[in-house]
N, C-alpha and C positions, 0 to 999 in steps of 0.2 A: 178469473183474473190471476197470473202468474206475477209474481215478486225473487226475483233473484239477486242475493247479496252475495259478494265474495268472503270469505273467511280467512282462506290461506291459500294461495294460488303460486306453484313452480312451472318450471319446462316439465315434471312430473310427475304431475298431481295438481286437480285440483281440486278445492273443498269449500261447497258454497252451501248457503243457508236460503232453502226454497219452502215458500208462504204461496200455496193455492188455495183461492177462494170464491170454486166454485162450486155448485151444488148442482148434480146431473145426473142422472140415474144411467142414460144412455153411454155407449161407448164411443170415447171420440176414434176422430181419424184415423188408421192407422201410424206411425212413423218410424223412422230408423234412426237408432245413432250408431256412431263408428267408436265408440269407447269401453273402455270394462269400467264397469261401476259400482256399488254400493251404494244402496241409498235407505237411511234408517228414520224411522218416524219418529220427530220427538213428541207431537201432540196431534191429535185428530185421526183419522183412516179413512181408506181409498179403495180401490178397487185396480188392479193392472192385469192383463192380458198379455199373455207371451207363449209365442210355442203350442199354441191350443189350449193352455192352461189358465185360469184363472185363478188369482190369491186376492185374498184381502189383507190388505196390511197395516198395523198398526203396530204404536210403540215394542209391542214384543214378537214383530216379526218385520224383516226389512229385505229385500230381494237386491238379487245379482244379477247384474245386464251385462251383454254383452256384442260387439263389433258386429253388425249387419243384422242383429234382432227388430223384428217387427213388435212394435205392440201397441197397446191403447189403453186408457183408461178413462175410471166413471169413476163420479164422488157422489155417492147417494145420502153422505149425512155430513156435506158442508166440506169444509175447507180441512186445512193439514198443515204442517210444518215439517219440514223431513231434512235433513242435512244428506247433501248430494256427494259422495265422493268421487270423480273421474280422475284413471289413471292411465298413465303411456300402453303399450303393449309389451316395451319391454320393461315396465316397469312390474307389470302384471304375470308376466313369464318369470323375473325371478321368486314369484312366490309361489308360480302355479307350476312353473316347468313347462317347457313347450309344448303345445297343441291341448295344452288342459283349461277345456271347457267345464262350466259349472253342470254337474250331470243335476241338479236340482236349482231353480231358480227362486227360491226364498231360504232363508236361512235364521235360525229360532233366536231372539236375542235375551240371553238370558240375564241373570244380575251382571256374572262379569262381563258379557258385551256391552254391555248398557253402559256399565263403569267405565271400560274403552272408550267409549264411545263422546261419554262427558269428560274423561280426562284428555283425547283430545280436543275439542271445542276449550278448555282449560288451558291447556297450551299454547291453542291459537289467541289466545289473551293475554298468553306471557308477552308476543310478538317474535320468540324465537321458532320460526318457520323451519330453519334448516338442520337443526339439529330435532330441539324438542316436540314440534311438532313433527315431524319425518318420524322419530322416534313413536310416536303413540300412534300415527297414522300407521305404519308397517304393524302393530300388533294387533291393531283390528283388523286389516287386513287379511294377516295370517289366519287369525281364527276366522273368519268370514273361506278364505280358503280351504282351509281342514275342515270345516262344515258342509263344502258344495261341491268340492272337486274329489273325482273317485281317485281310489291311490297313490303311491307315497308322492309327496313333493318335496320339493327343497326348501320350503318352508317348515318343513318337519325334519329335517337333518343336523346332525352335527357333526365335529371335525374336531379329530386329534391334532390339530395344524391350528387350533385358535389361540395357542399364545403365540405364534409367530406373526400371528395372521396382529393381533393385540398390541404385539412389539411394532411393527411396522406401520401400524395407524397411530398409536403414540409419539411416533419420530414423526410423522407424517405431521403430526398436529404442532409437536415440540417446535417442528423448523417453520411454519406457517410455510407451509406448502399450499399453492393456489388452489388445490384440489380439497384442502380441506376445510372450502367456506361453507359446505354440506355436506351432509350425513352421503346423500346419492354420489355424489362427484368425488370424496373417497372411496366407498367402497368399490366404485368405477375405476379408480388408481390403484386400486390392492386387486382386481379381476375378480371382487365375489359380488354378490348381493348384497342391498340394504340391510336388509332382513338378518343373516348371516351375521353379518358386523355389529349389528346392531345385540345379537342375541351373545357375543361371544363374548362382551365386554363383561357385564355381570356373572360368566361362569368363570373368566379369568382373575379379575377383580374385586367383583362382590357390588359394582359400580356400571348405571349406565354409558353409554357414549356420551350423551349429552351432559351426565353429571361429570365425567373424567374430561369433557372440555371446560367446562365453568369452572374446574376447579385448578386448570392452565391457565384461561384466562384470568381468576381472580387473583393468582400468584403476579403476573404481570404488571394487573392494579396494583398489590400493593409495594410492586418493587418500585413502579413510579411515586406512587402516592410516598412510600419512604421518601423518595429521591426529593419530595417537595413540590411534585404536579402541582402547578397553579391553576390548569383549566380542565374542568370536569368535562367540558360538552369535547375537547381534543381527545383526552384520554377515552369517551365513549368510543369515538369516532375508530380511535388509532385500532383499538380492541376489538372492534364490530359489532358495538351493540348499537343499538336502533335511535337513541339517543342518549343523552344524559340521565333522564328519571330510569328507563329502562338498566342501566348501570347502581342506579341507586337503589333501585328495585333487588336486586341481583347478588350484592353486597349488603344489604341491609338483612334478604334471607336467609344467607348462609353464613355470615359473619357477626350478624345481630347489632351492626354498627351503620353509620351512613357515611360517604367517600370524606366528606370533610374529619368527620368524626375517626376516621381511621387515619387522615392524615398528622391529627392534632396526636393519636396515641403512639404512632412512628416516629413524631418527629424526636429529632437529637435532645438528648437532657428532660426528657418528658417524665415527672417525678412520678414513682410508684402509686401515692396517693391520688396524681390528680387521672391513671392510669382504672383505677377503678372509679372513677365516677363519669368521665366521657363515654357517652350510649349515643 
């Protein structure tokens, strides 16, 4: 028996949480999908067939599929939990480079993959899909690439062109450009990769993409919330966070306050003393 949950799903990427609970020794059917994928075991182990090859997989080893592969698999000691990733083609070309196929199809997951691996699932709980999670998905990614794919890719390059490339996505962000309601659909406006954009900020900065948006948009909050915002569930909305708690979420992490609580410490005439005691 198959169980599929969604996690975080774009035109993109998608990333679901798959519960098989069967016990078989035999190999099923053959099938094909038409995707590139990763798929890592968070509990139990399997058996997959691909390519004449056979792996067994478990938590510290997770395999790469890809567009028109055949395979099968058998569960000879029960059931699995695996988190599924499926991405575009050309979402997978900016990390592999054209025509790069995975010349080995399992890939070793070691402490830091594992950590990828739960920091995104981590993000997919923030509820920011298009920034933070996009962000942790492209790094697992990457290393899932530099582990399977022969020779340099673009996912392994860098560019003397990242503060311009930096400058340009910050205006891009500054003017709320429609392009930058995701991490993909900017880098798509600037002509480079996710990946790329995503890596250039903390060499520029010291600072992720998705940290250097949160902290555009918490400028925002608190120029309203100065102004006297009356409604927290508008001001989520105006901003693009997913709701209200999700904002209070947000501002309470990196401000250590909550929206009302920073409204009361903005407002006009707010005395010093009562300035240290609103939390």
């Amino acid at each position: 028996m198959l169980s599929v949950r969604p996690v975080a799903t774009r035109p993109d990427f998608d990333i679901s949480a798959v519960a098989c609970r069967s016990d078989h020794t035999r190999w099923s059917p053959p099938e094909v999908r038409g995707d590139h994928r990763v798929v890592l075991v968070r509990r139990g182990r399997f058996r997959r067939q691909a390519a004449g090859a056979a792996a067994d997989l478990d938590p510290s080893l997770a395999y790469v599929g890809t567009p028109g592969e055949e395979e099968s698999f058998a569960h000879p000691t029960g059931g699995d939990h695996c988190t599924s990733i499926s991405v575009t083609p050309a979402l997978w070309r900016s990390l592999a480079g054209d025509g790069n196929g995975p010349s080995a199809g399992t890939v070793y997951v070691d402490p830091p993959l594992d950590l990828a691996h739960r920091r995104m699932l981590a993000a997919a709980r923030s509820g920011d899909v298009d920034y933070a999670v996009t962000e942790e998905l492209l790094a697992l990614l990457a290393t899932a690439v530099a582990r399977t794919v022969p020779g340099p890719t673009p996912a392994a390059g860098s560019s003397a062109r990242d503060r311009a490339l930096v400058t340009a996505a910050r205006e891009a962000i500054a003017d709320e450009h429609p392009a930058s309601v995701s991490l993909i659909s900017l880098a798509d406006l600037l002509g480079v990769s996710p990946y790329r954009l995503s890596r250039a900020f903390p060499r520029e900065l010291g600072v992720s993409v998705t940290h250097y948006r949160h902290r555009v948009r918490i400028g925002r909050a608190l120029d309203r919330l100065e102004a006297g915002e009356s409604s927290l569930s508008v001001l989520a909305a105006d901003l693009g966070y997913a709701d209200q708690a999700h904002l209070t979420r947000t501002l309470r992490r990196h401000l250590g306050h909550t929206p009302t609580a920073l409204r009361r410490l903005l407002a006009p005439g707010e005395r010093d003393e009562d300035r240290l005691t609103v939390g």
